[in-house]
C-alpha positions in Angstrom: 3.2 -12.8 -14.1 3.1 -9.0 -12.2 6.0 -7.3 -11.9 6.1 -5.5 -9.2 8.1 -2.7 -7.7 9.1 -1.2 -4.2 10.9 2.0 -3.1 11.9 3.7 -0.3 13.5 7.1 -0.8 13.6 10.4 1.2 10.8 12.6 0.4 11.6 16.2 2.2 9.1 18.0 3.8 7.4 20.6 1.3 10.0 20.1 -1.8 6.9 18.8 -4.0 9.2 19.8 -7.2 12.3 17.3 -5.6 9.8 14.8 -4.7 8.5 14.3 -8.2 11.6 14.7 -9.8 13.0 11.7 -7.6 9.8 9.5 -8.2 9.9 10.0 -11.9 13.0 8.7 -12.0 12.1 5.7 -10.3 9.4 5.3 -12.6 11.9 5.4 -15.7 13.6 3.3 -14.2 11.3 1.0 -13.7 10.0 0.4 -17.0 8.4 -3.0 -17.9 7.3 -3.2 -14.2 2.9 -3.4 -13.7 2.8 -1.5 -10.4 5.2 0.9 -8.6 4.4 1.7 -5.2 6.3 4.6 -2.9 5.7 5.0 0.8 3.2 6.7 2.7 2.9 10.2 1.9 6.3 10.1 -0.7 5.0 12.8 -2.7 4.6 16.0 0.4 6.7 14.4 2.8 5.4 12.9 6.2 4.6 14.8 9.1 2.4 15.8 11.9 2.3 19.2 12.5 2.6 20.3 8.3 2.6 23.3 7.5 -0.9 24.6 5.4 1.0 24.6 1.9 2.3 20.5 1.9 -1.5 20.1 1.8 -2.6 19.8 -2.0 -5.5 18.6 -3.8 -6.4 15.6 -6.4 -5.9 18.6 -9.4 -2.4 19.8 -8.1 -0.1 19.9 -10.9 2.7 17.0 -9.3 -0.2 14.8 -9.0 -1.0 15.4 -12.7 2.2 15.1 -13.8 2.3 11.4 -12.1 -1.1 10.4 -13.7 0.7 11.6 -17.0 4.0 9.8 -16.1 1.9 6.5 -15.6 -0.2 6.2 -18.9 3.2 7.4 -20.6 5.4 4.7 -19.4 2.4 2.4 -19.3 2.9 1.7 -15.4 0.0 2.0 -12.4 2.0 4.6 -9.8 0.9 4.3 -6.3 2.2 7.2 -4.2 0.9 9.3 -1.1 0.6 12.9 -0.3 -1.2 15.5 2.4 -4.2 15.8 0.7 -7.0 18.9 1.4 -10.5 17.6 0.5 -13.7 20.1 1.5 -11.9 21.3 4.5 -10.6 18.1 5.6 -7.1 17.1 6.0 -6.3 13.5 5.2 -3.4 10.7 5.1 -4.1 10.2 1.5 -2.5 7.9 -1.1 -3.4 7.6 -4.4 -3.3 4.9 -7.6 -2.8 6.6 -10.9 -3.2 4.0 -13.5 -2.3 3.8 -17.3 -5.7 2.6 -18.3 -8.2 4.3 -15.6 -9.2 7.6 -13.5 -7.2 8.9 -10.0 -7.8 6.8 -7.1 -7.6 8.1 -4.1 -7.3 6.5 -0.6 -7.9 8.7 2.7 -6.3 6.5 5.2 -9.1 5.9 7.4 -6.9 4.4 10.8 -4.9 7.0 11.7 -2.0 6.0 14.1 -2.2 8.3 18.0 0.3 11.0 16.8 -1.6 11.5 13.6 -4.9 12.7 15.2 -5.0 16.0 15.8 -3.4 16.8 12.6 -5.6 14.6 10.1 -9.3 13.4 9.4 -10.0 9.6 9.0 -11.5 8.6 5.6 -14.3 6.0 5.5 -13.9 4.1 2.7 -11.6 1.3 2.0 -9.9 1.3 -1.9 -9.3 -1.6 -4.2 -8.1 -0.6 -7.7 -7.7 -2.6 -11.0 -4.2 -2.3 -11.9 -3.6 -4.1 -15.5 -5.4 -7.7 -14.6 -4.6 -7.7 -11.2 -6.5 -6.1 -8.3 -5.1 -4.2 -5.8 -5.9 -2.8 -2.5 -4.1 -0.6 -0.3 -3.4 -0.2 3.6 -1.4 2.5 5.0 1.3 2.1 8.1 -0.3 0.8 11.2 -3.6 -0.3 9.7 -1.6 -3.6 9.1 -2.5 -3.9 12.6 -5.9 -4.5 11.7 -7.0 -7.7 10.3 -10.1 -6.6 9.2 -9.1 -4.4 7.2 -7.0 -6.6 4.7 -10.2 -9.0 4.7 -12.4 -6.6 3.4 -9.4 -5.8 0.9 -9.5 -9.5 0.4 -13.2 -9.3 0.1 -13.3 -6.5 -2.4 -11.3 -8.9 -4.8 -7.8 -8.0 -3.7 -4.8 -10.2 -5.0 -2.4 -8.0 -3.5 -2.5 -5.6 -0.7 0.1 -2.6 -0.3 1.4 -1.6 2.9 3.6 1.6 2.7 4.8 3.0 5.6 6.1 6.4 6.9 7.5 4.5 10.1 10.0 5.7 12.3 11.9 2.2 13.3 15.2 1.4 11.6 15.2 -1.1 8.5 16.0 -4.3 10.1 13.6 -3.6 13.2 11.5 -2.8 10.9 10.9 -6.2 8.7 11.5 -7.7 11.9 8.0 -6.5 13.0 6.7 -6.7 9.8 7.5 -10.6 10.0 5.7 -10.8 13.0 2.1 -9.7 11.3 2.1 -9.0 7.5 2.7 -12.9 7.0 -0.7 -13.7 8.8 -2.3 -10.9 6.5 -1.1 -12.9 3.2 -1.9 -16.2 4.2 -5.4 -16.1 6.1 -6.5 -14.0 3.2 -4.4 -15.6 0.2 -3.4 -12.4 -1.3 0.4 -11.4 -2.0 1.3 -8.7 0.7 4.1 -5.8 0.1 5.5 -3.2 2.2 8.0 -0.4 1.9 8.9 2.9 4.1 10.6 5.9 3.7 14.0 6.7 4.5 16.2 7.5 6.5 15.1 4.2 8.2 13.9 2.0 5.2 12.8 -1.6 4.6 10.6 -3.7 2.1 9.4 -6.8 2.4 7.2 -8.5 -0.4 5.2 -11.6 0.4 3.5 -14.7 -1.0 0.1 -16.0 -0.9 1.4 -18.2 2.1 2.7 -15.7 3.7 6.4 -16.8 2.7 9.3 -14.1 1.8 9.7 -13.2 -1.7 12.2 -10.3 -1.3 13.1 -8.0 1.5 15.5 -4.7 2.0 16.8 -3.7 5.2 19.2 -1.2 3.7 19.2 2.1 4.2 20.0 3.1 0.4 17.5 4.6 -1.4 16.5 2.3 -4.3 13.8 -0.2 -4.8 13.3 -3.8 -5.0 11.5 -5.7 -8.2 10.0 -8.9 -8.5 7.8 -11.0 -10.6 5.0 -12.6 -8.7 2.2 -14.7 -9.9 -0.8 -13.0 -8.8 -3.4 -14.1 -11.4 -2.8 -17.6 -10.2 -5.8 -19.2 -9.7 -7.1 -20.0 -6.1 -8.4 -23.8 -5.9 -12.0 -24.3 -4.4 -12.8 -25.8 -1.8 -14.5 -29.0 -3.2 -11.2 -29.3 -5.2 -8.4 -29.0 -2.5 -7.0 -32.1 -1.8 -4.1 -31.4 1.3 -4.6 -28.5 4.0 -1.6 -26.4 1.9 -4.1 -25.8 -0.8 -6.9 -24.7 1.5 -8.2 -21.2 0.5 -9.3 -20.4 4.2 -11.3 -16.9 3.0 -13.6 -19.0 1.0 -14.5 -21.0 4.1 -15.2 -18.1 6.4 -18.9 -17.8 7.7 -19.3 -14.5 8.3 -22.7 -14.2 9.5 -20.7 -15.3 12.9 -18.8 -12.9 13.1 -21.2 -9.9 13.6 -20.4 -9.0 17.2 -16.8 -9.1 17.1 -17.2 -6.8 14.3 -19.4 -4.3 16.2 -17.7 -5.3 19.6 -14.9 -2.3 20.6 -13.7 -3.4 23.8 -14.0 -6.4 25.8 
C-alpha cells in the first residue's frame, strides 16, 4: 500500500521563513506516509501580480531545506513556489524525493488571470516516488484531459491536482466531482486534489473514479490514506466483466491525431 497525504494550509504572500516552518511541520507529522503533497504554490504564496522577491530559484535555501526534510524523514514532498528560471517566470511545483534529484514542474496551462504574470512550461512531469509513479497537474489543467493521459501514458499511477482556487471548500469538491472522477477512471490512475486556504478542500480518488476521502473544511490540516496503487491493472485478453476493463490499454491513438492538433472547431 501508499500512504498518502493531503494539506491545505495558508501560505502568506512572501513569508518563505512561515511557509516552511508550517510545511515542515506537516511533514513531522506525517511520518510513515510515502508522498505529501501541498497546494499550488504553498511554499511563496499564490498570486498574480507578486512582487520580484517571492520569485526564487531551484537552489533557494527553503527549497533546500525541503529536499533535506524529505530524505531525512524518508518522505517524497511535493510543494509549489514562484519560480525564476533564465528570465522566465513560472507556476512551478516541485517533487523532492528521499531517494532521487529535485523535480521540477513549470505549469505549462496557465489559467486567464495568470498570463501576464507567468510563462507556460512545455514539458509534462512524472516522478518515481518510492515504487509508485507519480505525475502532477496544477489547478485548472484538470480541465484538460489530455493532459492526465499523457500523465497516464508516462506510467502515472497517481496524478496530483493542487489547487490555489478561489471557490469555497464544499463548491469546491463539488466541481471537482464533476471532472476529476472522469480523469481517474478513463485513465485508471488514483487522482488527488487539495487547495489552499482560506477556502480549502481535498478530495482523493480511486482507480474508478470512486471517493476515497474528501475535506470540505476550512481548518488547516491534512487528510491521510492508504491506497493501493501498485495494484496490478488486468489486460485486456484477461478481463472477464466491463468493471475490469483497463480502457487506456484499448485506446488507438493513431486516430486521434487531429483532435490533438485541432484548436477550435
Amino acid at each position: 500500500m501508499f500512504r498518502l497525504t493531503m494539506v491545505q494550509m495558508t501560505s502568506r504572500i512572501g513569508d518563505l521563513d512561515g511557509n516552511l516552518r508550517k510545511m515542515l511541520e506537516f511533514t513531522d507529522d506525517s511520518k510513515g506516509s510515502d508522498l505529501i503533497c501541498f497546494p499550488e504554490m504553498s511554499l511563496t504564496g499564490y498570486g498574480t501580480s507578486l512582487p520580484d522577491d517571492c520569485f526564487i530559484d531551484a537552489s533557494d535555501k527553503h527549497v533546500r531545506d525541503l529536499v533535506c526534510s524529505a530524505s531525512k524523514a524518508g518522505i517524497a514532498i511535493v510543494f509549489g513556489f514562484a519560480r525564476r528560471n533564465d528570465g522566465r517566470k513560472h507556476v512551478s511545483h516541485a517533487f523532492a524525493c528521499p531517494d532521487g534529484p529535485l523535480a521540477v514542474y513549470d505549469k505549462t496551462h496557465l489559467g486567464v488571470s495568470e498570463r501576464h504574470a507567468y510563462d507556460s512550461g512545455d514539458l509534462f512531469l512524472v516522478a518515481s516516488a518510492g515504487r509508485a509513479k507519480v505525475g502532477v497537474e496544477l489547478c485548472s489543467e484538470s480541465h484538460f484531459p489530455e493532459i492526465s493521459t499523457c500523465l497516464r501514458s508516462m506510467g502515472a499511477d497517481l496524478i496530483l491536482a493542487p489547487h490555489a482556487s478561489s471557490i469555497e471548500a464544499k463548491r469546491r469538491v463539488e466541481l471537482w466531482k464533476k471532472y476529476l472522477p472522469a480523469r481517474a477512471y478513463d485513465n485508471g490512475v488514483f487522482v488527488a486534489a487539495c487547495n489552499r486556504l482560506p477556502e480549502g478542500g481535498i478530495l482523493i480518488l480511486d482507480r474508478k473514479g470512486e471517493v476515497v476521502a474528501e475535506d470540505v473544511s476550512v481548518v488547516e490540516g491534512a487528510v491521510t490514506v492508504d491506497i493501493d496503487v501498485l495494484s496490478p491493472r488486468v489486460p485486456p485478453e484477461r478481463r472477464v466483466t466491463m468493471a475490469e476493463t483497463d480502457y487506456f490499454s484499448l485506446r488507438r491513438p493513431e486516430l486521434y491525431g487531429d483532435v490533438a492538433r485541432r484548436r477550435e472547431t
